[in-house]
Residue frames relative to the residue before (quaternion, step in Angstrom):
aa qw qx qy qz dx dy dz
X 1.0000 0.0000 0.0000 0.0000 0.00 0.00 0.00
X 0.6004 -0.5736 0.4447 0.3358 3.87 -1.05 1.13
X 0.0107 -0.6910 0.6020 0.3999 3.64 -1.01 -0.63
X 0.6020 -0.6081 0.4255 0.2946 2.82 -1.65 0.02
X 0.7592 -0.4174 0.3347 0.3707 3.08 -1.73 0.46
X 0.6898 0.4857 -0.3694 0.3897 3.47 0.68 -0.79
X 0.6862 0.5090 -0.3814 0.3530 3.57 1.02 -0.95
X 0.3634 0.6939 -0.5546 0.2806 4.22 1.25 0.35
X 0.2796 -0.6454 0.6325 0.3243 3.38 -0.86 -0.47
X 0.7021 0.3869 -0.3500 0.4846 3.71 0.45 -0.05
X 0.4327 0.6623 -0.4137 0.4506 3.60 1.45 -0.20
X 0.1688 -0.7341 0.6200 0.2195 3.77 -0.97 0.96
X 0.3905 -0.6693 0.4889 0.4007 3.26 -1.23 0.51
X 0.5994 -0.7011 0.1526 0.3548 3.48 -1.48 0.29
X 0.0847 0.7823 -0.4267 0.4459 3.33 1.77 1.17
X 0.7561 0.4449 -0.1401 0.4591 3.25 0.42 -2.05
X 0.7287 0.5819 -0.1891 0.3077 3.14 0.96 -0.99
X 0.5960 0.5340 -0.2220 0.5570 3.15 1.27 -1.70
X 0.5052 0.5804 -0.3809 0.5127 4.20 1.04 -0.55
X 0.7249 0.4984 -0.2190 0.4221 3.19 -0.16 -1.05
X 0.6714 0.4679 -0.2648 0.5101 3.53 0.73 -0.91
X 0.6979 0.4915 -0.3274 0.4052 3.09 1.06 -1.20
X 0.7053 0.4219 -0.2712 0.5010 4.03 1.05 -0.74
X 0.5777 0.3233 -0.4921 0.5653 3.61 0.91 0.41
X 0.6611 0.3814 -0.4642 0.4494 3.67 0.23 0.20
X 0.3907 0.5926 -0.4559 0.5370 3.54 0.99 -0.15
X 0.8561 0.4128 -0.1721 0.2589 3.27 -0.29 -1.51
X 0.4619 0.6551 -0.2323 0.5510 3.22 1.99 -1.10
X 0.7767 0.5024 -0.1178 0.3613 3.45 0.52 -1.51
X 0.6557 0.3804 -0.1625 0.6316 3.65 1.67 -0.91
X 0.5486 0.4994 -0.4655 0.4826 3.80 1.16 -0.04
X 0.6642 0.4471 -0.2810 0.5291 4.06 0.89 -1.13
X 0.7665 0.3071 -0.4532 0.3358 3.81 0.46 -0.38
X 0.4406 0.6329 -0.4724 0.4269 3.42 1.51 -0.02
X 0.5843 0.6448 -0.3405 0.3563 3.51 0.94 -1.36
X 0.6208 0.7328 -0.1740 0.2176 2.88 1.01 -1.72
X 0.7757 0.4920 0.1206 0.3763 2.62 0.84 -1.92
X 0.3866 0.5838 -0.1711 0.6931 3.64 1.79 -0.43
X 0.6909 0.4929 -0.2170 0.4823 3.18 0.32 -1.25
X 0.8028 0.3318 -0.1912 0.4570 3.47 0.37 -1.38
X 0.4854 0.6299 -0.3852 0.4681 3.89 1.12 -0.53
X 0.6171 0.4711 -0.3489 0.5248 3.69 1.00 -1.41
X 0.6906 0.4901 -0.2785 0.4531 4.01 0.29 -1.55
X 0.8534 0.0460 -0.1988 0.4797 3.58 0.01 -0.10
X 0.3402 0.4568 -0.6462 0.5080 3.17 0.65 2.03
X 0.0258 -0.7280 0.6851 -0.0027 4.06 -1.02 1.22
X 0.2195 -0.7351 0.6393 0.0528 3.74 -1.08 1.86
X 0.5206 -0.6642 0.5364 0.0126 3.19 -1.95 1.03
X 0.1535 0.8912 -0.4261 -0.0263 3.42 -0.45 -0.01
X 0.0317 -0.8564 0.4815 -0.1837 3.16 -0.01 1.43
X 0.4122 -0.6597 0.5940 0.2049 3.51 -1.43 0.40
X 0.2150 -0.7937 0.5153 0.2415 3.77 -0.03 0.84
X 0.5535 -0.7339 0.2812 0.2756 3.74 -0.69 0.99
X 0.5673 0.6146 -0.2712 0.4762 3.45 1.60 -1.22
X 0.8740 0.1280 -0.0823 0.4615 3.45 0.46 -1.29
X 0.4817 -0.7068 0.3924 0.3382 3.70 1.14 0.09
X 0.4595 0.6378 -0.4970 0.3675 3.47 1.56 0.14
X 0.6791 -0.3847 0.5918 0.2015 3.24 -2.35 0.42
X 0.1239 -0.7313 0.6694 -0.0426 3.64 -0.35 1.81
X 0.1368 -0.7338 0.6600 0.0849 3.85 -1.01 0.41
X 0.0867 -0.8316 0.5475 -0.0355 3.56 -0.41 1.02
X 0.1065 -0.8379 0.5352 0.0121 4.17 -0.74 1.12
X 0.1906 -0.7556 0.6221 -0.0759 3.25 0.39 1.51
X 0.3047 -0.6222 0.7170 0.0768 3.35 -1.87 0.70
X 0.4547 -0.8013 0.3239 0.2150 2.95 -0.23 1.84
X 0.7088 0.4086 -0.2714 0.5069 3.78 1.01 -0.83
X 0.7162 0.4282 -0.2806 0.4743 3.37 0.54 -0.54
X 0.2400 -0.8326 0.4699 0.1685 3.10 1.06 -1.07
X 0.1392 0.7749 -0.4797 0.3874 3.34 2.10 0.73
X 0.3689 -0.4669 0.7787 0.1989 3.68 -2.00 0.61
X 0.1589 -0.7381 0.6555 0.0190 3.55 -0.34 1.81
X 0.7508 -0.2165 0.1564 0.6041 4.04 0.70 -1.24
X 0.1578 -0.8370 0.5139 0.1021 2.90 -1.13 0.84
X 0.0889 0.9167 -0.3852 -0.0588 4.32 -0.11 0.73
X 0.5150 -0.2023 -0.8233 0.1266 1.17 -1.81 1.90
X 0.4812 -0.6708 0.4935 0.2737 3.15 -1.01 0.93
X 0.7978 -0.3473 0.1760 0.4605 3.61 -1.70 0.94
X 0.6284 0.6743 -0.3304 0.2032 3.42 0.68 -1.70
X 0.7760 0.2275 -0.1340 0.5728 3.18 0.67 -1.74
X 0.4115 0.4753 -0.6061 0.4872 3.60 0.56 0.25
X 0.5206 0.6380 -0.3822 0.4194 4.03 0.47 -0.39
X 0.8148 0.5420 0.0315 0.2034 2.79 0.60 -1.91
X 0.6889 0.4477 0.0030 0.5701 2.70 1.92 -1.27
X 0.6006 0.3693 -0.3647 0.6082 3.24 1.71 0.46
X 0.7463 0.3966 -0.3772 0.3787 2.76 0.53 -0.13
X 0.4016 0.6230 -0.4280 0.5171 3.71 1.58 0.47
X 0.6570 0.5287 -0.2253 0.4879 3.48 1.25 -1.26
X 0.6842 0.4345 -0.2874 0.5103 3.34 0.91 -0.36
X 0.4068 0.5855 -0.4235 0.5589 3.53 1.19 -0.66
X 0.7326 0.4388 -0.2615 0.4498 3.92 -0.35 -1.72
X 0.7668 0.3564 -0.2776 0.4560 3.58 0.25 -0.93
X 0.5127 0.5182 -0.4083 0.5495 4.04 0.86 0.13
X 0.6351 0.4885 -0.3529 0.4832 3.69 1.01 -1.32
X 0.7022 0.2712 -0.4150 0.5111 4.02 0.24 -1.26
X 0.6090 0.5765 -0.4360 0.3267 3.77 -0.01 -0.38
X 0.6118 0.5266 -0.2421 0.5384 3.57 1.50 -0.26
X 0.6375 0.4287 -0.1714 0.6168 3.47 0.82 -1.42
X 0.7718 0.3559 -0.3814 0.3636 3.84 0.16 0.59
């Protein structure tokens, strides 16, 4: 006479089994709302681009689309600061040396 499936020892029962399914669908299910989410953070993020006047450089601006918040901005004001005033520095220097 055959045995049966149940009489394995490595054989899950369909308890054990019907678990298992249930924590890979968990996991399946918390990987896509993570996805999800990421996903939406990018979509309701809206980018600027501008030409800063002092130094003629390329200003990127990340606005929050609902709020409409300054999230980051690069290069930030500072070295936009900085970098004119370096340009001014240089232009004082050739203005000397002639």
């Amino acid at each position: 006479m055959p045995k049966s499936d149940d009489s394995e020892p490595n054989s899950a029962s369909p308890e054990q089994k019907a678990e298992s399914d249930i924590k890979e669908l968990t996991a399946s299910v918390d990987n896509a709302v993570k996805r999800i989410n990421e996903f939406v953070q990018v979509v309701q993020r809206d980018l600027q681009f501008t030409v800063d006047d002092s130094t003629g450089r390329t200003v990127v601006r990340v606005y929050d689309t609902e709020s409409e918040e300054l999230i980051r901005q690069l290069p930030p004001d500072e070295v936009l600061a900085i970098a004119a005033f370096m340009d001014e520095l240089k232009g004082m220097l050739v203005k000397e040396k002639a």
